[in-house]
PDB file of N, CA, C and O in Angstrom:
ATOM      1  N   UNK A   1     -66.696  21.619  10.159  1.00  0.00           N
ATOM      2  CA  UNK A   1     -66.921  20.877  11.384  1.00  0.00           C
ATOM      3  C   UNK A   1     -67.981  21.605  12.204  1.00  0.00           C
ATOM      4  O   UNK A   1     -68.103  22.819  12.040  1.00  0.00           O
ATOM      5  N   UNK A   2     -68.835  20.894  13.161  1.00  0.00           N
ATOM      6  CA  UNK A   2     -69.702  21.262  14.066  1.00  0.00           C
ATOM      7  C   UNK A   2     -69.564  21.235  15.328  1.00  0.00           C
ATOM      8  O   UNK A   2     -69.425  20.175  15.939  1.00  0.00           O
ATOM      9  N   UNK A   3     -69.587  22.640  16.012  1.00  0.00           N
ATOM     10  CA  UNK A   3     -68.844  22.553  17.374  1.00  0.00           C
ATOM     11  C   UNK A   3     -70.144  22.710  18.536  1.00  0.00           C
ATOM     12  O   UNK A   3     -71.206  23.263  18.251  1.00  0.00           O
ATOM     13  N   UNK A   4     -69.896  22.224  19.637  1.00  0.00           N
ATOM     14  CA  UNK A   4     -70.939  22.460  20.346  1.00  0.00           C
ATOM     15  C   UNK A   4     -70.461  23.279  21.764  1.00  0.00           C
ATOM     16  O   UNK A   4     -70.444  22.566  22.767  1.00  0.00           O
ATOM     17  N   UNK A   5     -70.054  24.766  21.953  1.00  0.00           N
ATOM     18  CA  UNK A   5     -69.676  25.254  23.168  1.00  0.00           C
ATOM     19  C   UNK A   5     -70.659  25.272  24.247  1.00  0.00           C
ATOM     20  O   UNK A   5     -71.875  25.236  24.060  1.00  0.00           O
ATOM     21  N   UNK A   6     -70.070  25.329  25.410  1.00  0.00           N
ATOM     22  CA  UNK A   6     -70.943  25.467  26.766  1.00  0.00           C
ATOM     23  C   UNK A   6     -70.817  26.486  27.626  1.00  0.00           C
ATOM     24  O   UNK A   6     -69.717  26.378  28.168  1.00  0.00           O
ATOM     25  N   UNK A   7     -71.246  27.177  27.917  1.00  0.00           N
ATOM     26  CA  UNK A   7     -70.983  28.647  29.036  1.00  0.00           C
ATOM     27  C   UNK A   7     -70.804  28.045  30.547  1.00  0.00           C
ATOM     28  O   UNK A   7     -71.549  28.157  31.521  1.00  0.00           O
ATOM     29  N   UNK A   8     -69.425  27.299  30.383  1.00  0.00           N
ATOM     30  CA  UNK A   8     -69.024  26.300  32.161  1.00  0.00           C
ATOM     31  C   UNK A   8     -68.622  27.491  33.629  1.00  0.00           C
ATOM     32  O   UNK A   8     -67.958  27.052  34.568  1.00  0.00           O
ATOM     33  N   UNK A   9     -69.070  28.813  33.628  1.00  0.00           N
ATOM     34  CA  UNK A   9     -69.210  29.714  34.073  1.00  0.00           C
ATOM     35  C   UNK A   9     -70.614  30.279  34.170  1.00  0.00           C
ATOM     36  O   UNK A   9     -70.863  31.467  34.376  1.00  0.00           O
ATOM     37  N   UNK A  10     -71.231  29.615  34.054  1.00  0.00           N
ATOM     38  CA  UNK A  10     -72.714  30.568  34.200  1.00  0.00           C
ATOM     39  C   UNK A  10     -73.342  30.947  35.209  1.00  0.00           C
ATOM     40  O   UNK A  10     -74.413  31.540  35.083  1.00  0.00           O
ATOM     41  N   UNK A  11     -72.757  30.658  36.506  1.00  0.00           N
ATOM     42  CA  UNK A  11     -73.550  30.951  38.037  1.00  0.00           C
ATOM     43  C   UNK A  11     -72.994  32.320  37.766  1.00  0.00           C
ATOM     44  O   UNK A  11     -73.759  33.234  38.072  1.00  0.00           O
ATOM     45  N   UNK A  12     -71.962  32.626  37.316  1.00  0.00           N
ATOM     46  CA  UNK A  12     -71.008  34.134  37.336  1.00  0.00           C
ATOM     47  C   UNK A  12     -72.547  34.951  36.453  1.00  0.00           C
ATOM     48  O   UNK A  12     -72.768  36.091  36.859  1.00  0.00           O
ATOM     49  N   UNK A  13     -73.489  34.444  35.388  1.00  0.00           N
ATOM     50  CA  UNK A  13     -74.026  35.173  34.745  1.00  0.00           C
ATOM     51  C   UNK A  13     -75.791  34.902  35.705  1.00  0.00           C
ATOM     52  O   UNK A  13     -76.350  33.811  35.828  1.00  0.00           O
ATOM     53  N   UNK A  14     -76.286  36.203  36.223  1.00  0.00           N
ATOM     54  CA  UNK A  14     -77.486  35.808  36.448  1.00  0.00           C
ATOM     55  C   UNK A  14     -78.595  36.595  35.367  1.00  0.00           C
ATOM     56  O   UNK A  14     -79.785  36.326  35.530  1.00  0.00           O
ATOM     57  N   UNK A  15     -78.376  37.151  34.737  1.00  0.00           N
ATOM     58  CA  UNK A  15     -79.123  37.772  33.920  1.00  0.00           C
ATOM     59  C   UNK A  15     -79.822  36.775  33.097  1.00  0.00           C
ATOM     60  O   UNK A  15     -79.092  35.798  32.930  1.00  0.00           O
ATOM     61  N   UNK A  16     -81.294  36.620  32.355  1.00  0.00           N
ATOM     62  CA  UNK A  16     -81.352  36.132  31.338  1.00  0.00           C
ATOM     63  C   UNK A  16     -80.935  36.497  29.914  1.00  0.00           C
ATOM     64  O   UNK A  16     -80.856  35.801  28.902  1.00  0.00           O
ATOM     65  N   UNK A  17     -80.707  37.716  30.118  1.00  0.00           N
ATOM     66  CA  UNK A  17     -79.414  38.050  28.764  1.00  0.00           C
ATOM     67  C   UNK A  17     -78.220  37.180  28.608  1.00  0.00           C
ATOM     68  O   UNK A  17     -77.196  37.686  28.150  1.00  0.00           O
ATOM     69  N   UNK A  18     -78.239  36.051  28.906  1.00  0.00           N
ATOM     70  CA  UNK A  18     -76.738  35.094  28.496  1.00  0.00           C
ATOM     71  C   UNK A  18     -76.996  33.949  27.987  1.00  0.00           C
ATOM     72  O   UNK A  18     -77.901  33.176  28.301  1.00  0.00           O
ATOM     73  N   UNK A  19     -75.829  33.783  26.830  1.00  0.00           N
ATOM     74  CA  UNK A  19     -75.918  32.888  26.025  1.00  0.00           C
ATOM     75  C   UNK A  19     -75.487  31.509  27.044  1.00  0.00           C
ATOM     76  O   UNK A  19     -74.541  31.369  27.819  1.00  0.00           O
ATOM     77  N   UNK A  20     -76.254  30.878  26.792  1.00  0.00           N
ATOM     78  CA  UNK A  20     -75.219  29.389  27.806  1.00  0.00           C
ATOM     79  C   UNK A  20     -74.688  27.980  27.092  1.00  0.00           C
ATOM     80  O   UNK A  20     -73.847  27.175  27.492  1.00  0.00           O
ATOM     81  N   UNK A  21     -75.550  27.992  25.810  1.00  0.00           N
ATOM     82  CA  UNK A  21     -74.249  27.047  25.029  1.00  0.00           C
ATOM     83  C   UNK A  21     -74.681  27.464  23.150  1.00  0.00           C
ATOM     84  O   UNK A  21     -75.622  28.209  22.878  1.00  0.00           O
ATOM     85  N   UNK A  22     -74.143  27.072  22.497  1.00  0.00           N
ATOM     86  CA  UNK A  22     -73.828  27.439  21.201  1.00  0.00           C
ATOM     87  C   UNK A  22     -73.907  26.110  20.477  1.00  0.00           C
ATOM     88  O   UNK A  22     -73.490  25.129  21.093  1.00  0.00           O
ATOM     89  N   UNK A  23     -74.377  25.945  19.269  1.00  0.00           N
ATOM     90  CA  UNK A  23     -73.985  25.014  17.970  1.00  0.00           C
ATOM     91  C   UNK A  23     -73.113  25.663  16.904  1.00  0.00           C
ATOM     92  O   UNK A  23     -73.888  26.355  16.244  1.00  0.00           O
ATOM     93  N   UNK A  24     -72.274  25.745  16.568  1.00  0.00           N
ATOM     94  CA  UNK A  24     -71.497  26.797  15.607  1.00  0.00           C
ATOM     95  C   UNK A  24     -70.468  25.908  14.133  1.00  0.00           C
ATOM     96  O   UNK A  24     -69.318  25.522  14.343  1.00  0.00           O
ATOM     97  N   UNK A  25     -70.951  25.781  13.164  1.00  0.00           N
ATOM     98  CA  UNK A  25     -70.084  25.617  12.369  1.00  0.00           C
ATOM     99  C   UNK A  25     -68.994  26.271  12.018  1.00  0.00           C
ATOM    100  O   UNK A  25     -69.052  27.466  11.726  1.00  0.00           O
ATOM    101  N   UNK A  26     -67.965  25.647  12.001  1.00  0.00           N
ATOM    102  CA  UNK A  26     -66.405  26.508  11.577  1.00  0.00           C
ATOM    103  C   UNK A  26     -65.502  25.454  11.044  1.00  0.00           C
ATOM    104  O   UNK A  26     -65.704  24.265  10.795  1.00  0.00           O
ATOM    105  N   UNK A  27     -64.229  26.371  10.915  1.00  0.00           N
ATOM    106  CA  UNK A  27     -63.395  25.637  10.769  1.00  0.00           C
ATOM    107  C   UNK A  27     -62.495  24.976  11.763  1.00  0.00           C
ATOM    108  O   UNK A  27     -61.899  23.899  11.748  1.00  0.00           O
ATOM    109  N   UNK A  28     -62.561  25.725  12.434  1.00  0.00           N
ATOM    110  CA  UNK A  28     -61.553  24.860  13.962  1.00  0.00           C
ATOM    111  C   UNK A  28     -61.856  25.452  15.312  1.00  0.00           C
ATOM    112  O   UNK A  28     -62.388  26.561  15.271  1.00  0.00           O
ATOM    113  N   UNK A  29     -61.672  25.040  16.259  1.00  0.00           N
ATOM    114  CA  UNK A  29     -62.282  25.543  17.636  1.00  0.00           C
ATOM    115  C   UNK A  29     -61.653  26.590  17.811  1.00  0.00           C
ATOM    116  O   UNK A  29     -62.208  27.089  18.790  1.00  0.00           O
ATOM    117  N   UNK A  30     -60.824  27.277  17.488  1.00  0.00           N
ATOM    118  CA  UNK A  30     -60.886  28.508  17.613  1.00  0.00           C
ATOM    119  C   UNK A  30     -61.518  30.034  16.609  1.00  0.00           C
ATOM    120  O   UNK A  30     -61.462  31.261  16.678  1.00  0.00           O
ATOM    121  N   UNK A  31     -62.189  28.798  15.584  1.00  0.00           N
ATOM    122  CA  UNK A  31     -62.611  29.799  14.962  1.00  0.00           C
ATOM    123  C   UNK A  31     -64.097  30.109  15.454  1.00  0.00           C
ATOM    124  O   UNK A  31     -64.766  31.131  15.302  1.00  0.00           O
ATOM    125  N   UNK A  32     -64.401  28.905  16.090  1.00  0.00           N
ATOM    126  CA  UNK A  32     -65.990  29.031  16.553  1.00  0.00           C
ATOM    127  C   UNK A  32     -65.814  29.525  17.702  1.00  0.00           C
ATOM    128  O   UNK A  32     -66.832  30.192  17.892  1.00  0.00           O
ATOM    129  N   UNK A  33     -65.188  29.612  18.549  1.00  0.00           N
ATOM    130  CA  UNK A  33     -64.682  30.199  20.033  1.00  0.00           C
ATOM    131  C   UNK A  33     -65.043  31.807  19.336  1.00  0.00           C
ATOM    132  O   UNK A  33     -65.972  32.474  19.793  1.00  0.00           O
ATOM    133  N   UNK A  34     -64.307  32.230  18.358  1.00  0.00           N
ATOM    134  CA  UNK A  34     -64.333  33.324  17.714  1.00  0.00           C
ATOM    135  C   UNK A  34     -65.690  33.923  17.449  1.00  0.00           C
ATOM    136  O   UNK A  34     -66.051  35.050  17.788  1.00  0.00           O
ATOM    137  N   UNK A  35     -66.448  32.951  16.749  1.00  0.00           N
ATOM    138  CA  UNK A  35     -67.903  33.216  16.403  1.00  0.00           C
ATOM    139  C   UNK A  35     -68.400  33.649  17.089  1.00  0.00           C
ATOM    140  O   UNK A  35     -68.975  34.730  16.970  1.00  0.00           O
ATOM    141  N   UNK A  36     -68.338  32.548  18.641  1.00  0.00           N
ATOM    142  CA  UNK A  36     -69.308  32.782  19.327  1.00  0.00           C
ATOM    143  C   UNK A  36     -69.084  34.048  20.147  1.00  0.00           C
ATOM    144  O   UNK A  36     -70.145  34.568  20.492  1.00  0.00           O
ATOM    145  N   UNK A  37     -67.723  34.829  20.644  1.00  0.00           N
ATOM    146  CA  UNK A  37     -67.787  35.435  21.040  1.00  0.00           C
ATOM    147  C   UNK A  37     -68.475  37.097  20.643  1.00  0.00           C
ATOM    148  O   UNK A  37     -68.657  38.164  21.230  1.00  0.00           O
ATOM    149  N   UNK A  38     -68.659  36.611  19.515  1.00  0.00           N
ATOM    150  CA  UNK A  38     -69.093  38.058  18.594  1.00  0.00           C
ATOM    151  C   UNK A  38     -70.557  38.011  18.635  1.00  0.00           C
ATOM    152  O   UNK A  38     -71.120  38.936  18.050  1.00  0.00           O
ATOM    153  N   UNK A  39     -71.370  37.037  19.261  1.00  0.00           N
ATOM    154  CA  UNK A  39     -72.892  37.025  19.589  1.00  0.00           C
ATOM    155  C   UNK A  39     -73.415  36.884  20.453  1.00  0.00           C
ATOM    156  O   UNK A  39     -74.616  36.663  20.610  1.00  0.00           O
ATOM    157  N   UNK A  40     -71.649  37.104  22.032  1.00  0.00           N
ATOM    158  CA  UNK A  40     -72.008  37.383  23.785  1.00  0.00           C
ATOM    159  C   UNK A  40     -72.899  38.152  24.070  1.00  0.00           C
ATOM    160  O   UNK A  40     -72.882  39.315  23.668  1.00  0.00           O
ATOM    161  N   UNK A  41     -73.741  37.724  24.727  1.00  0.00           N
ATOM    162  CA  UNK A  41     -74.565  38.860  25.622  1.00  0.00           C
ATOM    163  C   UNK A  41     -74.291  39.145  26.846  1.00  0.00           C
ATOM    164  O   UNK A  41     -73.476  40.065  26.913  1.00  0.00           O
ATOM    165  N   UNK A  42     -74.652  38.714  27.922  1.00  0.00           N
ATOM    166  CA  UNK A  42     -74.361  39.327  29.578  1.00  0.00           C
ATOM    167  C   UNK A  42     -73.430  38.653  29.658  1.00  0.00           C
ATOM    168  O   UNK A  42     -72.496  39.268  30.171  1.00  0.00           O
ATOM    169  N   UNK A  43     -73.137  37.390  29.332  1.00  0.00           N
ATOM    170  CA  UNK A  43     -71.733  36.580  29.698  1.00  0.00           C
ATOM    171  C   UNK A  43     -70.604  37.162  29.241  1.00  0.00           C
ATOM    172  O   UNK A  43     -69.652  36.695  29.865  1.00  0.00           O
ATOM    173  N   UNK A  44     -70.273  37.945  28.465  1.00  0.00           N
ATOM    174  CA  UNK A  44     -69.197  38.511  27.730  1.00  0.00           C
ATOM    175  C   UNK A  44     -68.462  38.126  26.736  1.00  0.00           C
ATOM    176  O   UNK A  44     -67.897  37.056  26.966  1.00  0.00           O
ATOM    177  N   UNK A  45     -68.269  38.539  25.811  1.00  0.00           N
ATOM    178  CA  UNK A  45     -66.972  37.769  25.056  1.00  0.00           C
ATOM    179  C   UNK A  45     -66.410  36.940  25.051  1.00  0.00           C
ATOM    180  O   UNK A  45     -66.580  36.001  24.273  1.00  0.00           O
ATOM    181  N   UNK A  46     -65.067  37.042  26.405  1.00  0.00           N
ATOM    182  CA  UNK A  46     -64.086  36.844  27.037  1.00  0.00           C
ATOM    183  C   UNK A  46     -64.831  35.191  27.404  1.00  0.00           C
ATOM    184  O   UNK A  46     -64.214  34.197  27.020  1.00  0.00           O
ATOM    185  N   UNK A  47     -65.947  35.052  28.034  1.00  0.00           N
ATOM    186  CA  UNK A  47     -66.222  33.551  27.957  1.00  0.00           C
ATOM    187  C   UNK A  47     -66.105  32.599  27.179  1.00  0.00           C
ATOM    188  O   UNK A  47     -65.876  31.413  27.419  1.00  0.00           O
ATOM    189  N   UNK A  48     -66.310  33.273  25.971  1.00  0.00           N
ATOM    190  CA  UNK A  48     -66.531  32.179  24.895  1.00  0.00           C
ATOM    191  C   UNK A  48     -64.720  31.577  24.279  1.00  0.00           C
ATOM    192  O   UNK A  48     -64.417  30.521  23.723  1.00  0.00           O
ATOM    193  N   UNK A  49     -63.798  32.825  24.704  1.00  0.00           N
ATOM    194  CA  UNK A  49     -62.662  32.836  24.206  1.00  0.00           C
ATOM    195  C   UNK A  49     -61.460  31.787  25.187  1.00  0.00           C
ATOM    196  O   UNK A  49     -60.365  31.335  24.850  1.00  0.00           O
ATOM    197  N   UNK A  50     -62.200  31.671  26.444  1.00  0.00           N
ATOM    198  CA  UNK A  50     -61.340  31.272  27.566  1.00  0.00           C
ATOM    199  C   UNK A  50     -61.670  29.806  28.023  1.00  0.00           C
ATOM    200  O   UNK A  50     -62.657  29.719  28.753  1.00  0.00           O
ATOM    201  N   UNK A  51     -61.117  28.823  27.766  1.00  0.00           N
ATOM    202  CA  UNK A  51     -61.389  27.221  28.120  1.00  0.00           C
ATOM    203  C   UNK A  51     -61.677  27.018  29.596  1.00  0.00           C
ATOM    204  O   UNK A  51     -62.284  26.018  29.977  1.00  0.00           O
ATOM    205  N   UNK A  52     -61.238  27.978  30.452  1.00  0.00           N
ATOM    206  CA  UNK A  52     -61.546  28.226  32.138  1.00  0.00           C
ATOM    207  C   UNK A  52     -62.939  28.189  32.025  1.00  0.00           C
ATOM    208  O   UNK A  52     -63.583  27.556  32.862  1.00  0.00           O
ATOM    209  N   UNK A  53     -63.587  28.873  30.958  1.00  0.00           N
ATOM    210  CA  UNK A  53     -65.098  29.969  31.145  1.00  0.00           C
ATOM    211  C   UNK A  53     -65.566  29.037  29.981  1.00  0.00           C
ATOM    212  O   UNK A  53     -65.029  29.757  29.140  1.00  0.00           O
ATOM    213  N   UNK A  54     -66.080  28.105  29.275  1.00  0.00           N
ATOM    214  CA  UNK A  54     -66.524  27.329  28.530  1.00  0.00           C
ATOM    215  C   UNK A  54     -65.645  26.005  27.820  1.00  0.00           C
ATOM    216  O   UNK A  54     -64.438  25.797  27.692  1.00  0.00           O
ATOM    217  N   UNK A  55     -66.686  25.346  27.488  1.00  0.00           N
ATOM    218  CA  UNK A  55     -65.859  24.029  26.789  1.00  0.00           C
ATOM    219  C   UNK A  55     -66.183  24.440  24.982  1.00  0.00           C
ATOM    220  O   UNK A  55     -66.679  25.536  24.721  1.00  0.00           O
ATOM    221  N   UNK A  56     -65.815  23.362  23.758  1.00  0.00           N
ATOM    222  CA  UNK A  56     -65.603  23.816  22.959  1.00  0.00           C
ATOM    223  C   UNK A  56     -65.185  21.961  22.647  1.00  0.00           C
ATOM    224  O   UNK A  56     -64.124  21.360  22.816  1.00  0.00           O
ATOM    225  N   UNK A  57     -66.746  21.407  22.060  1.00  0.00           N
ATOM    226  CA  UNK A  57     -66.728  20.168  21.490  1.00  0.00           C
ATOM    227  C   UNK A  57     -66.761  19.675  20.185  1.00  0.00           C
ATOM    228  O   UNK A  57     -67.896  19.513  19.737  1.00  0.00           O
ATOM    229  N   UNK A  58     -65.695  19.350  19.345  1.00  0.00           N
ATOM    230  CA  UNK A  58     -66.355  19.007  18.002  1.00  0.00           C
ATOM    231  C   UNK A  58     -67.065  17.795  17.932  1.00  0.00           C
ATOM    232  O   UNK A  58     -66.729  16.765  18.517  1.00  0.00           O
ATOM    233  N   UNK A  59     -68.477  17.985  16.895  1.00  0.00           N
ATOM    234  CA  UNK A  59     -69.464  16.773  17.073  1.00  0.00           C
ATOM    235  C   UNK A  59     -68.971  16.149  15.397  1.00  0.00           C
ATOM    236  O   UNK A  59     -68.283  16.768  14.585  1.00  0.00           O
ATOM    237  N   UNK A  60     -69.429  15.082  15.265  1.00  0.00           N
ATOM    238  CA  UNK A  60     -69.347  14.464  14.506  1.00  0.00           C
ATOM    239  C   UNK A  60     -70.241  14.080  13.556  1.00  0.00           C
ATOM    240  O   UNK A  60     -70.820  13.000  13.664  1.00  0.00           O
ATOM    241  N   UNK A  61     -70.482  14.986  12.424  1.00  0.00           N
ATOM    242  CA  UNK A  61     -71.935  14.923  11.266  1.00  0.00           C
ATOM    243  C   UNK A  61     -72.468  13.905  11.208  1.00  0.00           C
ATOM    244  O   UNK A  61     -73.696  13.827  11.228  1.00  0.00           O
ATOM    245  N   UNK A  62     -71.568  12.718  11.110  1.00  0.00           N
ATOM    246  CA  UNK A  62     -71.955  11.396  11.087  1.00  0.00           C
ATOM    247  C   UNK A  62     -72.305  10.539  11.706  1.00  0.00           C
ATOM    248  O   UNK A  62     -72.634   9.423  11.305  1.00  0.00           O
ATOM    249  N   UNK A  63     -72.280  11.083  13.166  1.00  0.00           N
ATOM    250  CA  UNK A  63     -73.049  10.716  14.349  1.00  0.00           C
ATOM    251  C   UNK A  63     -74.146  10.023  14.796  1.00  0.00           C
ATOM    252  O   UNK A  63     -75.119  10.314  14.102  1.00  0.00           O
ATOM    253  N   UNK A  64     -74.485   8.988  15.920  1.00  0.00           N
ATOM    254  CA  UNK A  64     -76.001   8.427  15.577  1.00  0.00           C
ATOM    255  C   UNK A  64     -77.085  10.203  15.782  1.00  0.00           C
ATOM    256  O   UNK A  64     -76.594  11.320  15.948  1.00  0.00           O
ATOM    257  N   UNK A  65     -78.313   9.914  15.705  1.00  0.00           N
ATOM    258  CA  UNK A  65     -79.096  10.898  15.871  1.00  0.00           C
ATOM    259  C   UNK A  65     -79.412  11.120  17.300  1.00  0.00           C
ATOM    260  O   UNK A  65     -79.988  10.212  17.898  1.00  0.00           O
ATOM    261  N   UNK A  66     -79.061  12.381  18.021  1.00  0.00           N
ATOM    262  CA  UNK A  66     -79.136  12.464  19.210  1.00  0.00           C
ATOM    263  C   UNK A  66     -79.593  14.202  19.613  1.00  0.00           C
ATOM    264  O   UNK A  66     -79.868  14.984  18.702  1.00  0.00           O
ATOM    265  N   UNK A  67     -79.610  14.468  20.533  1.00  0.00           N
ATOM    266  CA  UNK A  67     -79.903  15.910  20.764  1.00  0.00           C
ATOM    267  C   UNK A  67     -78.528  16.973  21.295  1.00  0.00           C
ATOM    268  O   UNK A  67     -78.121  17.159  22.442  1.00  0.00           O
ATOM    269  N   UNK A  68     -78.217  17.334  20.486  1.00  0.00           N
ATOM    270  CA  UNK A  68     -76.806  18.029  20.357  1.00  0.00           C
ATOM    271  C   UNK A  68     -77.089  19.327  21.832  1.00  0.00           C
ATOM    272  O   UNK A  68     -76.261  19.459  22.733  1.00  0.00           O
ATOM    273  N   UNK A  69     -78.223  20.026  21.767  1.00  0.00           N
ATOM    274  CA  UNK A  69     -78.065  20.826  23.097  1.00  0.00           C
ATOM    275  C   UNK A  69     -79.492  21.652  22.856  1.00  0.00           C
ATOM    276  O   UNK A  69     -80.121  22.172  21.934  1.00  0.00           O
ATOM    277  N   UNK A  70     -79.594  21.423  24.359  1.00  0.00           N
ATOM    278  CA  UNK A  70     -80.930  21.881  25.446  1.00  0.00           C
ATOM    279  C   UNK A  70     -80.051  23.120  26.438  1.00  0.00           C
ATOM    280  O   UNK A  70     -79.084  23.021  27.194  1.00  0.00           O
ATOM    281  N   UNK A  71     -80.855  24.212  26.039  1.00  0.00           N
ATOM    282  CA  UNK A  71     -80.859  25.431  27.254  1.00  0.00           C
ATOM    283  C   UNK A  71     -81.750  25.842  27.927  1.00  0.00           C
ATOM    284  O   UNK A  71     -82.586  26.686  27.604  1.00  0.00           O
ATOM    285  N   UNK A  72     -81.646  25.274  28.932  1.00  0.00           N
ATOM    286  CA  UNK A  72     -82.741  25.446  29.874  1.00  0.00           C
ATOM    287  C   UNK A  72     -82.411  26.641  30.625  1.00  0.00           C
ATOM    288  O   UNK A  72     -81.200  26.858  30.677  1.00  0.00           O
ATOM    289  N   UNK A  73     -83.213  27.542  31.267  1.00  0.00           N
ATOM    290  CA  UNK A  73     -83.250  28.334  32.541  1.00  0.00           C
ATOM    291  C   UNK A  73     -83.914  28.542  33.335  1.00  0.00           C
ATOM    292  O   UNK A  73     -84.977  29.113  33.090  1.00  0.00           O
ATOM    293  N   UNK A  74     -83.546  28.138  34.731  1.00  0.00           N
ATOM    294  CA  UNK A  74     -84.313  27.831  35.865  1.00  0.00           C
ATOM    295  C   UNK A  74     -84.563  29.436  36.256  1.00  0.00           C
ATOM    296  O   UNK A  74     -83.821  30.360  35.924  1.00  0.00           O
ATOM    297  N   UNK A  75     -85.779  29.544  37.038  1.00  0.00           N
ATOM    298  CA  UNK A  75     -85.829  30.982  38.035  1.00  0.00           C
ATOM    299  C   UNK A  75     -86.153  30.985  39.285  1.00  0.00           C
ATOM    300  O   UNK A  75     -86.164  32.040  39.917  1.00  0.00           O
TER     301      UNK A  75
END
């Protein structure tokens, strides 16, 4: 499955060292919660692990064709 997380905490991160959303194949949302936390930068870990501090969407392969995720950063 293809998950799409979001860093729903990011005013907490001002650094441009932070990840702010993820595409992650796994097996289940907590395994990609898992993933992603092992490739945190300024946001921490603990974000990627905590549903307070990010979301955690499974997309659907079969999906029409659309744009799964844009990270933008403003300065």
């Amino acid at each position: 499955m293809i998950y799409l997380l979001k860093n729903i905490r990011n005013d907490e991160c001002k650094s441009y060292d932070c990840n702010q959303a993820m595409v992650i194949r796994a097996s289940s949302e907590a395994h990609a919660r898992q993933i992603a936390s092992k490739e945190a930068f300024g946001e921490g870990p603990a974000t990627w692990l905590d549903s307070v501090c990010s979301t955690c969407e499974a997309i659907d392969p079969n999906g029409n064709p659309e744009i799964l995720c844009v990270d933008t950063l403003e300065g």
